[in-house]
N, C-alpha and C positions, 0 to 999 in steps of 0.2 A: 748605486742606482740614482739618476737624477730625479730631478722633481718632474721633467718631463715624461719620462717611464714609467713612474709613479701615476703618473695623471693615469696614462694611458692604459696600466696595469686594474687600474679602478676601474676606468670605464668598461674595461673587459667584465670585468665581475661583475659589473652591476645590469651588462647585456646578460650575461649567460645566467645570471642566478634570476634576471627579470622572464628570460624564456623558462625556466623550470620552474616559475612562479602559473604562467601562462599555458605552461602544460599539465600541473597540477588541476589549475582554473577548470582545462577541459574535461579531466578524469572525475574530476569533483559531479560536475553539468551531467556528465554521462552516468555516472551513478546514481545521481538522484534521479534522473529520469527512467532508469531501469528500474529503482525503485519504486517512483511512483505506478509505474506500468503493473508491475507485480501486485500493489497494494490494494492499484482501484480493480484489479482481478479478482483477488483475493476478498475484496468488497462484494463484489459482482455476487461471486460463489454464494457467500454469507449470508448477504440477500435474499438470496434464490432459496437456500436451505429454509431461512426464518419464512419464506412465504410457504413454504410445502409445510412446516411446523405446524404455522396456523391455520393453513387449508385442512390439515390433517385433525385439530383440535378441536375444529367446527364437523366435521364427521363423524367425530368423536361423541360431540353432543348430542347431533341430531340422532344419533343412536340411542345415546344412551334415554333421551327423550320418549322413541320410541319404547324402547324394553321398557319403562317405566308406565307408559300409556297402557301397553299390552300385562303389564302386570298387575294393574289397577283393573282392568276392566275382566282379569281372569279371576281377581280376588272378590268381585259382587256378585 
């Protein structure tokens, strides 16, 4: 092999391994952003459950507020 084929052997490699570098690049891009899609959903959901949580734990009280008012004033 001379040193010209040689050159020209490298440069090949270093095209085709710099494109399967640049196609990883995109699969990488595309994965995080499916994942972030997923994640900030997945947020959203979480969200939404903790607000019905504490909607639900203030209902809770004002109940229990009551039964306690109406049990005081059944106990005088």
């Amino acid at each position: 092999m001379t040193a010209e084929e040689l050159i020209q052997e490298t440069k090949e490699s270093i095209e085709f391994n710099t494109k399967k570098v640049e196609i990883l690049d995109k699969d990488i891009e595309k994965i995080k952003s499916e994942a972030t899609k997923k994640i900030e959903k997945l947020q959203y959901d979480r969200n939404m459950i903790v607000g019905q949580i504490v909607k639900d734990q203030g209902g809770v009280e004002k109940l229990e507020k009551l039964i306690n008012a109406e049990n005081k004033i059944e106990s005088k």
